[in-house]
C-alpha positions in Angstrom: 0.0 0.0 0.0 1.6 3.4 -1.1 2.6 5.6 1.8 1.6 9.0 0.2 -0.8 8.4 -3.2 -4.3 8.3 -2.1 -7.0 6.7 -4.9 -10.0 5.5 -2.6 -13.3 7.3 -1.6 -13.3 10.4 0.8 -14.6 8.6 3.9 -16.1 12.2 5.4 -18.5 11.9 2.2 -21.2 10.3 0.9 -22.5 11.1 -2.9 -25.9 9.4 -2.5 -27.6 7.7 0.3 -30.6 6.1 1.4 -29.8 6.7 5.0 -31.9 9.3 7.1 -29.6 12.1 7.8 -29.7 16.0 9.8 -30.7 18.2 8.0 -28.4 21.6 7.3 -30.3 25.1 7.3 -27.8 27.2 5.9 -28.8 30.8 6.5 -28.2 33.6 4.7 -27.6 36.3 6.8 -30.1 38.5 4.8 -32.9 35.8 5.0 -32.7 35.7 8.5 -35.8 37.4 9.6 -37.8 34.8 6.6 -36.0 31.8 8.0 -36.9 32.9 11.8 -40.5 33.3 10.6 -40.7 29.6 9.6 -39.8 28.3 13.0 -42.3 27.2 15.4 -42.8 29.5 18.7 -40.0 27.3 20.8 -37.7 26.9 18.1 -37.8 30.9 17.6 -37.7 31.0 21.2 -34.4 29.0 21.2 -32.8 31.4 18.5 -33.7 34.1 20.9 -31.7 32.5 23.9 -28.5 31.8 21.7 -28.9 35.3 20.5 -28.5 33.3 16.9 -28.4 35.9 14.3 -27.1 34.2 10.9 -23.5 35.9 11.4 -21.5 34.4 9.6 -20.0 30.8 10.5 -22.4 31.2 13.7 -24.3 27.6 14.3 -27.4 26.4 16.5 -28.4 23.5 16.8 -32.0 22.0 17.3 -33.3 18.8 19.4 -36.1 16.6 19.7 -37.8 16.0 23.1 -36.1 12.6 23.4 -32.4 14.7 23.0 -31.3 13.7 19.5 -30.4 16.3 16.8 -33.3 17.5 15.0 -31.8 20.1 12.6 -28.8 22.4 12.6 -28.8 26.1 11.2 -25.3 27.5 10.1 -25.4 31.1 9.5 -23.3 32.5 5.7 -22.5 36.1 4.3 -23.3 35.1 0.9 -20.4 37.2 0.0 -17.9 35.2 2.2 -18.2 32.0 1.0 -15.3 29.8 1.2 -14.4 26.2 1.9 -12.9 27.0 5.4 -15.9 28.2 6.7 -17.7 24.5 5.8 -14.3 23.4 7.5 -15.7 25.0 11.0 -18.9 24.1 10.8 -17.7 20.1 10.3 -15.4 20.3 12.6 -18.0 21.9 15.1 -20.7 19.0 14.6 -20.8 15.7 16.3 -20.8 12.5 14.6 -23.7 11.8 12.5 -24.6 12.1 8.6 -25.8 15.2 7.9 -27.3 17.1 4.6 -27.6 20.2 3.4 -31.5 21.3 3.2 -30.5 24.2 0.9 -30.7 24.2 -3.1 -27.2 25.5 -3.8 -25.2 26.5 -7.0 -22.6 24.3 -8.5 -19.8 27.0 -7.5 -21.1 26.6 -3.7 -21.9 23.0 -3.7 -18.7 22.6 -4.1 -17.0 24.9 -1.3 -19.1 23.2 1.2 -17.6 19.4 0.0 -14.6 20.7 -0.3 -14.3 22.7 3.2 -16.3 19.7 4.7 -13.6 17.1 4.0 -11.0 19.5 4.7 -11.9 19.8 8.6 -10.7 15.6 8.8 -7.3 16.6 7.4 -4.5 15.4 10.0 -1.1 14.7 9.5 -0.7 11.3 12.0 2.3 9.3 10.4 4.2 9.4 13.7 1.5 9.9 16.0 0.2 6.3 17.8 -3.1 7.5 19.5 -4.8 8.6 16.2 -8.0 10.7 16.6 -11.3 9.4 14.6 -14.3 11.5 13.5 -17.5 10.2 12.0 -19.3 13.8 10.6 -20.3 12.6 7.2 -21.9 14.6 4.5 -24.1 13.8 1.9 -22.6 15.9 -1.1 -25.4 18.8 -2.4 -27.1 17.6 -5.6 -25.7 20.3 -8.1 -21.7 19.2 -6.5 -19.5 17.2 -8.6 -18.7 14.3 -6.3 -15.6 13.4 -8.7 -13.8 16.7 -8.7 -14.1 17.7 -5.5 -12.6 14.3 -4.4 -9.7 14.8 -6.6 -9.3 18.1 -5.1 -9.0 16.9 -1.6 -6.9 14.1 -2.4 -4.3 16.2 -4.7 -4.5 18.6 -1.4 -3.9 15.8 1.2 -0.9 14.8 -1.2 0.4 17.8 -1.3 -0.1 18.5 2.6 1.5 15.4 3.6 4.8 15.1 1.6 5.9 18.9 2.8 4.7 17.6 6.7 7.1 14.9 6.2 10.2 15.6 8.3 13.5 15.3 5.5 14.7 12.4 8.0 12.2 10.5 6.1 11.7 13.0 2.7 15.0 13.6 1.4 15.4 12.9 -2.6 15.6 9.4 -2.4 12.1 8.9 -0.1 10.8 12.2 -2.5 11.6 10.0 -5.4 10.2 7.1 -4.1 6.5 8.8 -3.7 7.0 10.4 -7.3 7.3 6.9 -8.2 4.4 5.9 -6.7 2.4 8.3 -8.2 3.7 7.1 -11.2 2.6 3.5 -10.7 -0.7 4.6 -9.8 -1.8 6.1 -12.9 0.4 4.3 -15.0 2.6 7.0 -16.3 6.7 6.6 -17.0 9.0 7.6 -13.9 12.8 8.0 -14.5 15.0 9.4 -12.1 19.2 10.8 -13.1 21.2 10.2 -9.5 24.5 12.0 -8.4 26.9 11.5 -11.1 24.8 11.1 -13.9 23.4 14.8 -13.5 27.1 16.2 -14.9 27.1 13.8 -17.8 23.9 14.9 -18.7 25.0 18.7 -18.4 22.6 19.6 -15.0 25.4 21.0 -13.4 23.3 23.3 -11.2 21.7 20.6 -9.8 24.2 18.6 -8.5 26.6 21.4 -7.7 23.7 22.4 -4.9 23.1 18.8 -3.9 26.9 17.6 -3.8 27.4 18.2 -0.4 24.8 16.4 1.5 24.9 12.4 2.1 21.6 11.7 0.3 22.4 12.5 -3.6 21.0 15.0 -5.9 19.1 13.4 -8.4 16.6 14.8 -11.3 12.9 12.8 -10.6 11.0 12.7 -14.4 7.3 11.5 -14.5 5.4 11.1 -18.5 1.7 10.7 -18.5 -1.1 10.7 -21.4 -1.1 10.3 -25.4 2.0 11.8 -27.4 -0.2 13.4 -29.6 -2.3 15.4 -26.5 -0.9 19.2 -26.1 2.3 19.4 -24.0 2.1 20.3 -20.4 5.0 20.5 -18.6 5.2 21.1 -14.1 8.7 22.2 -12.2 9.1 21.6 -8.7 11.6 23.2 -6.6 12.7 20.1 -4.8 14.9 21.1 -2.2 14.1 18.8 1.0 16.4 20.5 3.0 17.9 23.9 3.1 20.7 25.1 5.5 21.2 28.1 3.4 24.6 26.2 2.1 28.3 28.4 3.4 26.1 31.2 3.9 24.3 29.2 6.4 21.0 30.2 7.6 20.0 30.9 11.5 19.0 28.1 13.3 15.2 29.8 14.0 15.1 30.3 9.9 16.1 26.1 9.7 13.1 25.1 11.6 10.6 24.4 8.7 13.2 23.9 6.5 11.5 20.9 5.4 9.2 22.4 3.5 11.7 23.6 1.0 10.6 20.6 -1.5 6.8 22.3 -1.4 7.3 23.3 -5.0 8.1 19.5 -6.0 5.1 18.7 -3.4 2.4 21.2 -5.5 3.5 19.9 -9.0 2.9 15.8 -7.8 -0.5 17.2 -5.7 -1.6 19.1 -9.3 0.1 16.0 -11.4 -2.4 13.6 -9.5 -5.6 15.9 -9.8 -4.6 15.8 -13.7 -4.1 12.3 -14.3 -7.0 11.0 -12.4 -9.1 13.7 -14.0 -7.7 12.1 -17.7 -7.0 15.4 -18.9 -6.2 15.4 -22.8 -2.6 16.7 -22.1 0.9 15.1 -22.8 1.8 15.4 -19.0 5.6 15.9 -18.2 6.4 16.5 -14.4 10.2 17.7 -13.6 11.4 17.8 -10.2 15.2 18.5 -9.1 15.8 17.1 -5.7 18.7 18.1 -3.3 19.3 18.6 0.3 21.8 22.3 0.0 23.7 20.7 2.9 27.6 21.8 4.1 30.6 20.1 3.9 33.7 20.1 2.3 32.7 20.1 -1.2 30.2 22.3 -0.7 29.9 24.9 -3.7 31.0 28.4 -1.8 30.0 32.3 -3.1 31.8 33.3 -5.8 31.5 30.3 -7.6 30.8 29.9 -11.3 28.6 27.2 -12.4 27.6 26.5 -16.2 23.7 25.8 -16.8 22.6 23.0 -19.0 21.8 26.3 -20.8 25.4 27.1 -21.6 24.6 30.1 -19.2 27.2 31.0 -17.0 26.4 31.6 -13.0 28.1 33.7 -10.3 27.0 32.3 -7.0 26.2 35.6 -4.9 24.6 33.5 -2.8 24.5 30.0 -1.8 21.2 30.2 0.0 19.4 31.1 -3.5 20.0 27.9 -4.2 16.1 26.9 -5.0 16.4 28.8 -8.6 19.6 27.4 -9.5 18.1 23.8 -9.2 15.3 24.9 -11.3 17.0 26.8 -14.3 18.7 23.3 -15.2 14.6 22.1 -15.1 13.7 24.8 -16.9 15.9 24.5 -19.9 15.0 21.0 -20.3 11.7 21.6 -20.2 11.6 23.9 -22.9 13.1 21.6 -25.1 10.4 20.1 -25.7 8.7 23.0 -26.7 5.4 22.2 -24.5 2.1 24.7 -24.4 2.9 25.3 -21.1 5.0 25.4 -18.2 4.1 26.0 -14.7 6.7 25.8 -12.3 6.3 26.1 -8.3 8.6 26.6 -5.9 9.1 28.1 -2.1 11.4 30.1 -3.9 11.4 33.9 -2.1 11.0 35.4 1.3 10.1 38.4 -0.3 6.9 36.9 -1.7 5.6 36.5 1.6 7.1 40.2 2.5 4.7 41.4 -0.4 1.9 38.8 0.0 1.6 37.6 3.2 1.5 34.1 4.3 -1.5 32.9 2.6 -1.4 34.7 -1.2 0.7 33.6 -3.3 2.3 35.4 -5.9 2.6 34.6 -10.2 4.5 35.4 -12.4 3.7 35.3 -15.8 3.7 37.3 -19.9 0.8 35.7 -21.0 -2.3 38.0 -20.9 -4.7 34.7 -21.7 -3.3 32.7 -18.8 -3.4 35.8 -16.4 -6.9 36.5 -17.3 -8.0 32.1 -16.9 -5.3 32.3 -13.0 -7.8 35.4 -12.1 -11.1 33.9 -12.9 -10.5 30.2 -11.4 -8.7 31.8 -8.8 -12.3 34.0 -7.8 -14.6 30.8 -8.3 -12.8 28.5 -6.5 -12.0 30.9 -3.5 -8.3 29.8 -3.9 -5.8 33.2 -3.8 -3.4 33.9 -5.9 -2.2 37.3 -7.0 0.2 38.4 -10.0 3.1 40.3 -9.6 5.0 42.1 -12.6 8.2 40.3 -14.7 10.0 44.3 -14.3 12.4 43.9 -17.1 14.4 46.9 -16.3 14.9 45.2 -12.7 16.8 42.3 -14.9 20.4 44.8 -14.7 20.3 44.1 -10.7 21.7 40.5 -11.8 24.1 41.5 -13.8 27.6 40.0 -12.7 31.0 41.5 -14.1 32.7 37.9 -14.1 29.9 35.9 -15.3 26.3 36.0 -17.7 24.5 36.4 -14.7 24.2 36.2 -10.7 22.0 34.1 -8.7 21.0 37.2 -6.6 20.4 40.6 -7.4 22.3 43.3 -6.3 19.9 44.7 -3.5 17.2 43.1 -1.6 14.0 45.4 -3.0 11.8 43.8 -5.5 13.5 40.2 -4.2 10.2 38.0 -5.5 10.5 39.6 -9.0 14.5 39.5 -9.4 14.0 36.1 -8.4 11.2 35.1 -11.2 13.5 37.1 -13.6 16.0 34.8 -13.1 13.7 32.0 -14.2 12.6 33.6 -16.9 16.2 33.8 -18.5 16.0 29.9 -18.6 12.5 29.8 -20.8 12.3 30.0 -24.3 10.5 33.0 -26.1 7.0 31.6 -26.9 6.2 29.1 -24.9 3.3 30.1 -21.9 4.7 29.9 -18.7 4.3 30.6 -15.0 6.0 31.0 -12.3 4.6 30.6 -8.6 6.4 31.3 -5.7 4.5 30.0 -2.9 4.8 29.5 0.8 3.3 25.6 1.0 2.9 26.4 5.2 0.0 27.7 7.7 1.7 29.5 10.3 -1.6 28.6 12.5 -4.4 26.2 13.3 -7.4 27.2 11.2 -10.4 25.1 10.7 -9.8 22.6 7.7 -6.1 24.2 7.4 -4.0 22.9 10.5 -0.6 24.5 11.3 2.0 23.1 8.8 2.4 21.9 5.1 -0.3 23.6 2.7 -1.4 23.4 -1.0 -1.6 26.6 -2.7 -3.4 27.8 -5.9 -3.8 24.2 -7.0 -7.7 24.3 -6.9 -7.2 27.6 -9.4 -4.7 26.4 -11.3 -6.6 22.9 -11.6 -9.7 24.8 -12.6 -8.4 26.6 -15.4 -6.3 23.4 -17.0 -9.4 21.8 -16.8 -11.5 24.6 -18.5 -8.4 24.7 -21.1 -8.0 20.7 -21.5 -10.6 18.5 -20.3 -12.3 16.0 -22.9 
């Protein structure tokens, strides 16, 4: 049984039952006073007492004489909807099998699926007392059961390999669960390990990685018909990150582990796509490393030749994430695909700009822009561009060298950063850049303190829109 890929049902819900179930009033906080009417005299009474006033994510619930759950309202700003507030009110209801009484939208349907098997999300690998939850929800009528599941389980994916601790997710295990994934849906996996990456010119790649025990190694998975428009995803795969010689502080090491959240988003978004049969030629590049030090560590200063034929000064071994992925880059573009997205926890900057919970994109093409924005509104997943400033390009300008892995000053960081990237992709082909932060900093209903997806649901939403059969 595979340690990561999840391919069965969503135990939290139910597409069709027989079953009687409680019944969900979900009240819109302007149909309040029409809803209240409705009630009987002790029922409004009871509203009264819990001063119950539809606010929103506010619950009450209702009981028979003999005790037992009669009904529940749940109180919604209908211009606040989002799959975190379904995430409280599951995680706020005992165990029973519950169903929404209201005739909902597709768009809202599927928030309240979504957010409702969200709120059972744990990450328990090394946990022995593991806690168990039976609130089950029959799935709205207009709610595409099959999506939604893909959804959480490209999510759960994603959550769980950046939880994973690099003792136990370094390249070799990363590897491991791309393979997986690869078996799963039947796709081709090859990996190139240690040596191999010079022969094959990705000299970036294991000039980062040469230093720690666990080898650098470029993980390639191939899905769909050759004949399908090409889709290619980059992950920054970096399951560890020290910083390198310019070493980080030991406070900044802490979730260090979630380095590899770029490789983590592209297999989360590669398994929504395959099991979704999207008609795309699906190519998914990761470059894993630990940027570890020892005494062959690769020190600032350094020059390092891309597979590009680019050469790189090394201002900074710590911006080691985009020097991994310009080797991926370059052989992406070789096969000329529609479309690259790459994702990578790539910029402390980003979050400077964007906060914790909005990631940034990066990104010339108008027509992708406009499909990020529109998927990124319906499916209440954020994302936010930020420009490709051309004249900010100088500030990597080295004297010795093509080009320096860091810009010259610390303003516009996220931007230098995606400019660098951009060198490495072809005129003409689409492509995208996300720099995103893969971690809630908190315990929030249906999003618990640690690994995170980001902008998948979007960007799933709009490949599907572009691609699906």
């Amino acid at each position: 049984m595979s340690k990561y890929i999840h391919t069965g049902k969503i135990s939290s819900l139910i597409n069709k039952t027989k079953k009687p179930t409680i019944a969900i009033d979900i009240v819109f906080k302007d149909d309040f006073n029409k809803w209240n009417k409705g009630l009987t005299n002790s029922q409004k009474q009871w509203v009264k007492t819990n001063n119950f006033a539809a606010t929103h994510g506010s619950l009450i619930t209702f009981t028979t004489e003999e005790g037992n759950i009669d009904f529940v309202a749940f109180g919604l700003d209908i211009n606040e909807i989002d799959p975190w507030v379904f995430s409280k009110l599951s995680s706020s209801l005992p165990d029973g099998l519950y169903q929404i009484s209201n005739d909902l939208d597709a768009i809202c349907a599927n928030q309240v699926a979504f957010g409702w098997a969200m709120a059972d999300y744990k990450f328990e690998r090394y946990l022995k007392e593991k806690k168990k939850r039976s609130v089950k929800l029959v799935v709205p009528n207009k709610c595409n059961y099959q999506n939604v599941c893909t959804s959480v389980r490209g999510t759960c994916l994603t959550r769980d390999l950046v939880n994973t601790p690099t003792c136990d997710m370094g390249p070799p295990e990363l590897s491991d669960a791309a393979k997986e994934l690869a078996k799963a849906y039947k796709a081709k996996f090859k990996v190139t390990v240690g040596e191999e990456l010079l022969k094959k010119g990705y000299e970036t790649i294991h000039t980062v990685g040469r230093a720690a025990e666990k080898e650098p190694r470029l993980i390639e998975i191939n899905w769909g018909k050759k004949s399908s428009p090409k889709l290619t995803l980059v992950g920054k795969g970096v399951c560890f990150d020290t910083g390198g010689l310019d070493i980080k502080p030991s406070n900044a090491m802490l979730t260090m582990k979630k380095d590899m959240g770029g490789a983590a988003h592209v297999l989360g978004l590669g398994q929504m796509i395959m099991e979704s049969g999207l008609d795309v030629r699906l190519r998914i590049l990761i470059p894993a490393v630990e940027n570890n030090i020892s005494g062959n560590a690769f020190r600032p200063g350094d020059i390092i030749q891309s597979y590009k034929g680019t050469t790189i000064e090394i201002g900074n071994t710590d911006a080691e994430g985009r020097l991994v992925l310009c080797d991926a880059l370059t052989l992406a573009c070789e096969e000329n695909p529609e479309l690259i997205l790459d994702f990578a926890t790539l910029t402390g900057a980003a979050r400077v700009a964007m906060g914790a919970d909005i990631p940034p994109y990066f990104t010339d093409d108008d027509e992708l822009h406009n499909g990020l924005q529109q998927h990124m509104r319906s499916e209440n997943d954020p994302l936010w561009q930020l420009p490709l400033y051309e004249p900010y390009r100088k500030l990597l300008s080295s004297s010795i060298a093509e080009i320096n892995n860091v810009a010259s000053t610390g303003f516009g960081g996220a931007i230098t950063a995606a400019l660098y990237l951009k060198h490495f992709v072809d005129d003409g082909i689409s492509w995208a850049h996300f720099d995103v932060y893969a971690w809630n900093m908190s315990d929030r209903p249906g999003r618990p303190k640690g690994g995170e997806a980001m902008g998948l649901r979007a960007v799933m939403a709009y490949l599907h829109s572009k691609y699906a059969k």
